[in-house]
C-alpha positions in Angstrom: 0.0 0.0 0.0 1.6 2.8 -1.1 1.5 6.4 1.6 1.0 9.4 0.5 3.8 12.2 0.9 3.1 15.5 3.0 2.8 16.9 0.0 0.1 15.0 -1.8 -1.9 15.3 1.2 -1.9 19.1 0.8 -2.8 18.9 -2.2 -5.3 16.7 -1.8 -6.7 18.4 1.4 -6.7 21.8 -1.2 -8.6 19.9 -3.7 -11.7 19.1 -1.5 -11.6 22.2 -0.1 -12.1 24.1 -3.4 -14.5 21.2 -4.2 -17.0 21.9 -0.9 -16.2 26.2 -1.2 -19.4 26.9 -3.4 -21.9 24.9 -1.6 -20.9 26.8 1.5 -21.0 30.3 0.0 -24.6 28.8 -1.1 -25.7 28.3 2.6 -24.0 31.4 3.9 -25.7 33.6 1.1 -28.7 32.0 2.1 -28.7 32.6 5.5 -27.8 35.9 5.0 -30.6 37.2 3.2 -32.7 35.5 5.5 -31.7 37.6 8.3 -32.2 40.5 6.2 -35.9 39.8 5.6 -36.3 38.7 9.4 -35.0 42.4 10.1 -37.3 44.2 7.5 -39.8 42.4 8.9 -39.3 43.1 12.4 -38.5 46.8 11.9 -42.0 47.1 10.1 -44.2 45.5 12.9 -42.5 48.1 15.2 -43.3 51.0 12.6 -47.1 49.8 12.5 -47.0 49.2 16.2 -45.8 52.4 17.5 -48.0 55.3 17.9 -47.1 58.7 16.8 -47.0 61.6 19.7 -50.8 63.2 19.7 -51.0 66.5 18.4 -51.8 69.8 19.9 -55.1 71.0 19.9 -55.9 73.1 17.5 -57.3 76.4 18.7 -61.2 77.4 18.6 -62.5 79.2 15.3 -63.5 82.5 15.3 -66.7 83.8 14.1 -68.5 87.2 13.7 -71.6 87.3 16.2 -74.2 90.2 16.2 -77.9 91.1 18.0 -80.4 91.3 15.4 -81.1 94.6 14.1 -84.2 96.1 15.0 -86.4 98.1 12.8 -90.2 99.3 11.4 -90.9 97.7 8.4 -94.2 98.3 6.2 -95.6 94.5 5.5 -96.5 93.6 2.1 -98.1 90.9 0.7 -96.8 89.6 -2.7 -98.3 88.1 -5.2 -97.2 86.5 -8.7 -99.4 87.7 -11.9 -99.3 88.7 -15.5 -100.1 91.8 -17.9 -103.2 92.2 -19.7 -104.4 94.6 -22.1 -106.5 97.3 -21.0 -108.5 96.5 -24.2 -108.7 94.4 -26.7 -110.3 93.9 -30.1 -110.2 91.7 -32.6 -110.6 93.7 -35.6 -113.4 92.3 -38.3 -114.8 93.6 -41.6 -118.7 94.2 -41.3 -119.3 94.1 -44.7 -117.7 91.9 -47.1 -115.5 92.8 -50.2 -112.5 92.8 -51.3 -109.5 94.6 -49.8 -107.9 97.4 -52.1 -105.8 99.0 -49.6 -104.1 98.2 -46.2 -102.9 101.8 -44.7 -100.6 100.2 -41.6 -97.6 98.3 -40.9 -97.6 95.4 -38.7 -97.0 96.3 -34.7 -97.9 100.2 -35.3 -99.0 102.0 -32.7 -102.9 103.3 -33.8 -104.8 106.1 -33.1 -108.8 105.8 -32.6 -110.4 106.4 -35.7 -107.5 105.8 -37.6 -107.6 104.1 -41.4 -106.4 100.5 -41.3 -108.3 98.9 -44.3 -109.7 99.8 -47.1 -112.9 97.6 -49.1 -113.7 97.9 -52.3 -116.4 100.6 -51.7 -117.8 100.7 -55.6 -120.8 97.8 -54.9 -121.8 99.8 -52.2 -122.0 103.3 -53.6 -124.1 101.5 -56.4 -126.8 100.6 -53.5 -126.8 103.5 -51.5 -127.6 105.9 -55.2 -130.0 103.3 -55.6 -131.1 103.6 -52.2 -131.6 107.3 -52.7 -133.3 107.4 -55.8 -135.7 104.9 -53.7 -136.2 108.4 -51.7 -136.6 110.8 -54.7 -139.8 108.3 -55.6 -140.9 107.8 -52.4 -141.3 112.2 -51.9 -143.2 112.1 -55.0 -145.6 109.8 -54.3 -145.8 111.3 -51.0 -146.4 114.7 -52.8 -149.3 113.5 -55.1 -151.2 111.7 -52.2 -150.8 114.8 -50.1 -152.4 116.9 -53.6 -155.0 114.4 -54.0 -155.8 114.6 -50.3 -155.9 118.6 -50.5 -158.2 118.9 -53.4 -160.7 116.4 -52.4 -161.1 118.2 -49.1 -162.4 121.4 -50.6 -165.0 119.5 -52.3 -166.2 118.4 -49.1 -168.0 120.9 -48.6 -169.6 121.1 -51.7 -170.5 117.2 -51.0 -168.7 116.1 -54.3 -166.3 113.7 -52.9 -167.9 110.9 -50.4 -166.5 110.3 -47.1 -165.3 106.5 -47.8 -162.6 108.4 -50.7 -161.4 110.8 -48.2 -160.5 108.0 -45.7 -158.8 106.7 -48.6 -157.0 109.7 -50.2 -155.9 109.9 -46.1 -154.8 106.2 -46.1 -152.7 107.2 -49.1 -150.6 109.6 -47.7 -150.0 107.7 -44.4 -148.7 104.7 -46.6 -146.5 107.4 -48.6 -145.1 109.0 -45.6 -143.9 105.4 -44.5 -142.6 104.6 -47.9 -140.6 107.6 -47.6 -139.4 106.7 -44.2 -137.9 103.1 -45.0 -136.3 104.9 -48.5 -134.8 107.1 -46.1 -133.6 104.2 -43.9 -132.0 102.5 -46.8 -130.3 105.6 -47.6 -129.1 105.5 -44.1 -127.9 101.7 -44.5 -126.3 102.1 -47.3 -124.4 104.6 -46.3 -123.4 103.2 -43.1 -121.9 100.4 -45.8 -120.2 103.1 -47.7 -118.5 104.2 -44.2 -118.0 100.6 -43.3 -115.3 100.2 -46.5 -113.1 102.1 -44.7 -111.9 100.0 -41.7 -111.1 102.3 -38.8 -108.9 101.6 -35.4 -112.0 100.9 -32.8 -109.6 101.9 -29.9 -106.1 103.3 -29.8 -103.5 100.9 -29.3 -100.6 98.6 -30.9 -101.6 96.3 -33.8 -100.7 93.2 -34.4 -99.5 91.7 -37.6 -102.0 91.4 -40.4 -103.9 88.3 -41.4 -105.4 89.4 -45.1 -103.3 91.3 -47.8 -104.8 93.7 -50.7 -106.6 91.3 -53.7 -108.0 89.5 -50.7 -112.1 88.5 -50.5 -113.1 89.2 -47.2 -116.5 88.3 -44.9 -118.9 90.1 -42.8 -120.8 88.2 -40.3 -121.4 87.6 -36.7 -118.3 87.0 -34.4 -116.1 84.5 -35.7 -117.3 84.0 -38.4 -116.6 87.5 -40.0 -112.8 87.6 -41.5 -110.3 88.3 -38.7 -108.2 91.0 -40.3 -106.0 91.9 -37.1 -106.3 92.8 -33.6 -105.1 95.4 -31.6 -104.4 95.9 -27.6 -104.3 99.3 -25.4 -100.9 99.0 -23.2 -101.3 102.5 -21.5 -102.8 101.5 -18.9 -102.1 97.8 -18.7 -103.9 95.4 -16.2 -102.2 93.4 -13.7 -104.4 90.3 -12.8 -103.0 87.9 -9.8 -104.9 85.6 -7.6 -105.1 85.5 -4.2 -105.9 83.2 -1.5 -108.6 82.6 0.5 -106.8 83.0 3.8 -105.0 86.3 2.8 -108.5 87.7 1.2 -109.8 87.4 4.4 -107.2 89.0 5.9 -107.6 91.9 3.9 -111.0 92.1 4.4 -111.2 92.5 7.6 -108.2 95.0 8.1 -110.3 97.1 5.8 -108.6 97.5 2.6 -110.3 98.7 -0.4 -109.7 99.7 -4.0 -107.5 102.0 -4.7 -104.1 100.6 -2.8 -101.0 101.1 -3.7 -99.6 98.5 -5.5 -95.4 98.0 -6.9 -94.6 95.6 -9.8 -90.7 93.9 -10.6 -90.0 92.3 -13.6 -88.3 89.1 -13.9 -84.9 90.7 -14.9 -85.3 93.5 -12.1 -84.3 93.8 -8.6 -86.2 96.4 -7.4 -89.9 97.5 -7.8 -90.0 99.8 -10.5 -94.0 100.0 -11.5 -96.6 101.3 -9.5 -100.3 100.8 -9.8 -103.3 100.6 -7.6 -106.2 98.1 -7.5 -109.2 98.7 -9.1 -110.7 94.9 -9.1 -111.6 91.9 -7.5 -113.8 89.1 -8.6 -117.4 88.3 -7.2 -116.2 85.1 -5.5 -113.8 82.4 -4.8 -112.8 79.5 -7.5 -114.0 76.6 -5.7 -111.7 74.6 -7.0 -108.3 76.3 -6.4 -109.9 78.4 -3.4 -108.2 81.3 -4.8 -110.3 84.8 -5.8 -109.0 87.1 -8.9 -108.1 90.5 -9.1 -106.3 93.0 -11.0 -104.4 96.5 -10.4 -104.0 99.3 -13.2 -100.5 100.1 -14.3 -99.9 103.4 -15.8 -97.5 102.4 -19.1 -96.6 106.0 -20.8 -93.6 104.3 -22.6 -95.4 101.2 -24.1 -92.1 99.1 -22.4 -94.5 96.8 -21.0 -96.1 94.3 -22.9 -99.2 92.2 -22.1 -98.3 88.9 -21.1 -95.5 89.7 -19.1 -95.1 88.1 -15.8 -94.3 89.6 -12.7 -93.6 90.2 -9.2 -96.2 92.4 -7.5 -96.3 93.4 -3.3 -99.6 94.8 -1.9 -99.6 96.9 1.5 -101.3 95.4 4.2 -101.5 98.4 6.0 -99.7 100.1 9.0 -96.1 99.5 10.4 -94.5 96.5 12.5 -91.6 96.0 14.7 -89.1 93.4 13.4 -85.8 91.8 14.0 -84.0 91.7 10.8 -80.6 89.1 10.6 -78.6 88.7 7.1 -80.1 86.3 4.6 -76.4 84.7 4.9 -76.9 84.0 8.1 -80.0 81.3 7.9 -79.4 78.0 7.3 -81.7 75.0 6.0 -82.1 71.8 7.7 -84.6 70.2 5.8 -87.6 71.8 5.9 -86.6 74.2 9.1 -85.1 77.3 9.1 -82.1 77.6 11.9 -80.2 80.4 13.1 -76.7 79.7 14.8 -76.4 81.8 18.4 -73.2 81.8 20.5 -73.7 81.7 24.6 -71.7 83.7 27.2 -68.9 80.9 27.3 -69.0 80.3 23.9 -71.3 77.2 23.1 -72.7 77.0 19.5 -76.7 76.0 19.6 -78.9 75.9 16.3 -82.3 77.9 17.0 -85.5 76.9 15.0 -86.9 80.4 12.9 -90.1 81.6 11.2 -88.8 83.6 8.5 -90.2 87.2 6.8 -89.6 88.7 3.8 -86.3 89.3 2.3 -86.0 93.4 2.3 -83.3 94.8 0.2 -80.2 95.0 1.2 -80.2 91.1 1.8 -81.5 91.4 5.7 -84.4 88.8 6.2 -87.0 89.5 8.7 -87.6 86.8 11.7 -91.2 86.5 12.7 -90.5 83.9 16.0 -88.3 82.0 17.2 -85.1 84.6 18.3 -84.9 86.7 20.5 -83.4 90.3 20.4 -80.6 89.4 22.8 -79.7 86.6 20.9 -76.0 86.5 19.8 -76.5 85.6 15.8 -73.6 84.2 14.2 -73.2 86.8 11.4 -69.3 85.7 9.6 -67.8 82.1 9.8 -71.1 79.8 10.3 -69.2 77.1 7.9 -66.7 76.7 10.9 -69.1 77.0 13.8 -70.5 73.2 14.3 -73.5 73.1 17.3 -72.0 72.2 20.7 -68.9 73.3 20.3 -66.7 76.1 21.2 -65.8 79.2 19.3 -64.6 82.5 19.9 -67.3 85.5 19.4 -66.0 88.7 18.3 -68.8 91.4 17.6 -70.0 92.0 14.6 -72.2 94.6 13.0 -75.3 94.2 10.7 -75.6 96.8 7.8 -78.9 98.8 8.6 -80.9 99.2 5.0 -80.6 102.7 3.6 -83.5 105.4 4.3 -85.1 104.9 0.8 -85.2 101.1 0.9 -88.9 99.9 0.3 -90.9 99.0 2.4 -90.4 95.2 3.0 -92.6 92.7 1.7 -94.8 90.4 4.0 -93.7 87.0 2.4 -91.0 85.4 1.9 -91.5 83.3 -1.3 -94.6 84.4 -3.0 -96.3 81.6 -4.4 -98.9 82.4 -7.5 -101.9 82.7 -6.1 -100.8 83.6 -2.5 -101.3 87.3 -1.0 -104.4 89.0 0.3 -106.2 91.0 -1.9 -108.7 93.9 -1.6 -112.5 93.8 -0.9 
């Protein structure tokens, strides 16, 4: 058996060596990187486990407070309605012809008596020189019965005529005095067809657009079914019709109104009450069916700007002055169907107060009716950061008084149509 020399053996030793180096680089790398992942690990569950410090308190908001502002307001009711004409006609031949001339443009403003249309007046000229030589014939017979009459009475006396041809000779004349009459009348008719060629403005007013052109056959006849040629409306003064309800008829009746009060109209694109009428109208009684009564105010319109069928925004007076407590309209807030009001106590608790609101005057103050009081610390500026029961810091506010010529303030809120009270 042959021994290996010292230096074999170190080279053998250095060949299993190099032989086992990888597979324990293997385990080592191995182990390695699972003590990394134990540490990640580890250090994670500690970061998700801690708690970070708490932080300070942040300090309480501060909002604007205020008293409601007291003042006298006027109370008005308003009301929701639409312009009418004064007048209206719808504009109809009454006779029947054709049309020769039209002397207007379309949307002209028309005097009374003015020339609008013009028939073909030559069928009637023939009748009415008919109807007068119907006249001329009539006076002559009239004149020979009257003759014959004459003579025959001086020959009563003489006893040459007999009483029976007397009575007749009288009978004559009668009859000729009435055939006279009705030629006279159809003088007057046809004439009154002459006149009726020329179609005249009934009223003063603006026109509208006409329906039949020059060459056109036209109709007479009774309402409809005469030719409608145009019509025409009077817009100085206009109407103002609105409906009220039962509850705030009453109302009026028994504070006493009457016609004659003051009434103030807004357009839809204007924020103030521009047009002022007074009432002139109400119905005979109540719709049954909507419970609502009708009535209407006159509305002077020198410049013809308003146009019938406009809507509008109308406030009545109700009568004398009140005492109320006006807050900014930025002030209320809406929970549901309440109305709340944010007040601020002594140590500076938030509470929410339920209000029964008032018109809106201008100036953007809204009257309270109940529910506040005039201590009552309002929050005015920063509601959005005021929460109720909790804490804020008050510093005083003011609220804007309404100029000396605001108008009087109206006595609802929303006016629904139909809603306001409405004079006896």
């Amino acid at each position: 058996m042959n021994d290996l020399t010292p230096i074999e053996m170190d080279e053998l030793s250095r060949l299993e060596h190099a032989e086992r180096s990888p597979e324990r680089r293997a385990r080592w790398s191995r182990a390695l990187w699972g003590v990394l992942i134990l540490a990640a690990l580890g250090l994670a569950w500690f970061l998700l486990r801690g708690q970070s410090a708490p932080a300070a308190a942040p300090p309480p908001p501060v909002v604007a407070v205020s008293m409601p502002l007291q003042r006298e307001i006027t109370e008005w009711d308003e009301y929701i309605g639409r312009f009418e004409a004064s007048r209206s006609v719808e504009l109809r031949p009454r006779v029947s012809g054709q049309i020769t001339a039209v002397h207007f443009t379309d949307g002209q403003f028309v005097r009374q008596g003015q020339p609008l249309f013009t028939i073909d007046p030559r069928p009637y000229q023939a009748a009415l020189a008919e109807a007068q030589a119907g006249v001329a014939t009539a006076r002559s017979d009239l004149a020979l019965a009257r003759s014959n009459l004459e003579r025959a009475l001086r020959l009563v006396e003489d006893d040459a005529v007999a009483k029976s041809e007397i009575d007749a000779l009288q009978a004559r004349v009668t009859a000729a005095n009435a055939a006279l009459a009705a030629a006279q009348a159809r003088v007057r008719s046809r004439s009154l067809d002459v006149e009726f060629t020329t179609v005249r403005a009934p009223i003063s007013g603006r026109t509208s657009d006409r329906r039949v052109d020059p060459g056109n056959l036209v109709a007479a006849g009774d309402g409809p079914a005469a030719t409608l040629l145009t019509t025409i409306v009077a817009t100085d003064p206009l109407h103002f019709t609105f409906d009220g309800s039962e509850g705030l008829f009453l109302k009026s009746r028994r504070e006493g109104m009457d016609r004659g009060a003051e009434v103030q109209i807004r357009l839809q694109d204007e924020a103030d009450y521009k047009w002022n009428g007074t009432l002139d109208f109400t119905d005979n009684g109540l719709d049954p069916t909507s419970g609502t009564i009708r009535a209407r105010a006159v509305v002077r319109n020198p410049n013809n700007f308003l146009t019938p069928g406009m809507f509008g925004n109308m406030r009545l007076t109700t009568g004398g002055k009140v005492r109320a407590l006006l807050v900014p309209d930025t002030a209320v807030q809406t929970d549901q169907t309440r109305k709340l009001l944010l007040v601020v106590s002594r140590d500076g608790t938030v509470s929410t107060k339920e209000v029964a609101l008032g018109p809106l005057i201008d100036g953007g103050l809204r009257v309270v009716r109940a529910g506040l009081e005039p201590t009552d610390r309002v929050v005015i500026e920063g509601a959005q950061m005021a929460m109720p029961g909790s804490k804020v810091i008050a510093r005083r506010g003011q609220i804007a008084a309404p100029a000396a010529d605001t108008p009087p303030a109206s006595s609802t809120a929303a006016a629904p149509a139909g809603g306001g009270a409405i004079a006896s």
